[in-house]
C-alpha positions in Angstrom: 9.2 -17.8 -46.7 7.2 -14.7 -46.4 8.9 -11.3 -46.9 8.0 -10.1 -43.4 9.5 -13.3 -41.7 12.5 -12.8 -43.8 12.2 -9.0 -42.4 11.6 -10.3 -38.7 14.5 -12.5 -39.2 17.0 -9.8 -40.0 15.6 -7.6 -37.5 16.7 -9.8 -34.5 20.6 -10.2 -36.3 20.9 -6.4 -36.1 19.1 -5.8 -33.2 21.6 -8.5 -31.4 24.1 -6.0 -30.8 21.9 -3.6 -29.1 20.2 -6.7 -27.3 23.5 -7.3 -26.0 24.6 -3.7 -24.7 21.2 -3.0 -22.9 21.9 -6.0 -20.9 25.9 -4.9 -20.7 23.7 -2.1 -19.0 21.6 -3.9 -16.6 25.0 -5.6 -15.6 26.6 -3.0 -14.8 23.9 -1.3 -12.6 23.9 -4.5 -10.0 27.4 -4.0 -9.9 26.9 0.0 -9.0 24.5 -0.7 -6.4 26.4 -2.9 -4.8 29.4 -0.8 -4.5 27.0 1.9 -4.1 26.0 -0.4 -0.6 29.6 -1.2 0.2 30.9 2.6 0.1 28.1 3.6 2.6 29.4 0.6 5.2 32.9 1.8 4.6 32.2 5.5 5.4 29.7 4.3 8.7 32.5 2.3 9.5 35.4 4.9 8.9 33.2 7.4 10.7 33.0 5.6 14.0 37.0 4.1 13.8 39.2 5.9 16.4 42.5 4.6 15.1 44.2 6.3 12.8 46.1 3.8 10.7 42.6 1.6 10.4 40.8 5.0 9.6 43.5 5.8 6.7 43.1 2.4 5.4 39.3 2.5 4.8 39.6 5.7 3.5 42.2 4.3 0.9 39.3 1.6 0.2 36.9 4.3 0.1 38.1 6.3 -2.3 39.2 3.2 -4.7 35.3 2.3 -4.5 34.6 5.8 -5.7 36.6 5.4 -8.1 35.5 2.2 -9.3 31.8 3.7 -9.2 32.4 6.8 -11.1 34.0 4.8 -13.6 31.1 2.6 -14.0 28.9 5.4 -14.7 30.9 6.6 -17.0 30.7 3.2 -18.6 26.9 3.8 -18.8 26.5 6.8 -20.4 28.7 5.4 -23.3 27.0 2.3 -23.6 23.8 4.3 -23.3 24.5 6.8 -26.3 26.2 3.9 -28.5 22.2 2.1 -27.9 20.4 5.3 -29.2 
């Protein structure tokens, strides 16, 4: 084999890892827009309930999606600055 195969070769092993986290990334943004899509119903949905116990409940859901979405972000950035 040529040296640049053999260079192309090990190029792809240790660029597998970053490979792997870029699409750890593009994962994890489907995922944010779709709660991103789902806390926007909940809060249309919250804003238009007139009972209170219903209203309390969606707001419990509401916040966990917050939650959940932050969280993912936060998961981003790290994966991001681990890629660099």
């Amino acid at each position: 084999m040529k040296l640049q195969t053999l260079i192309n070769i090990l190029n792809t092993f240790i660029n597998a890892g970053k490979k792997k986290q870029r699409d750890q990334i593009v994962s994890i943004k489907i995922i944010l827009k779709k709660l991103k899509k789902k806390e926007f119903a909940l809060k249309q949905k919250m804003y238009n309930e007139k009972d209170k116990k219903i209203r309390r409940h969606l707001q419990r859901e509401l916040k966990i999606i917050t939650t959940q979405r932050k969280k993912g972000l936060c998961m981003v950035k790290k994966v991001k600055n681990r890629v660099k």
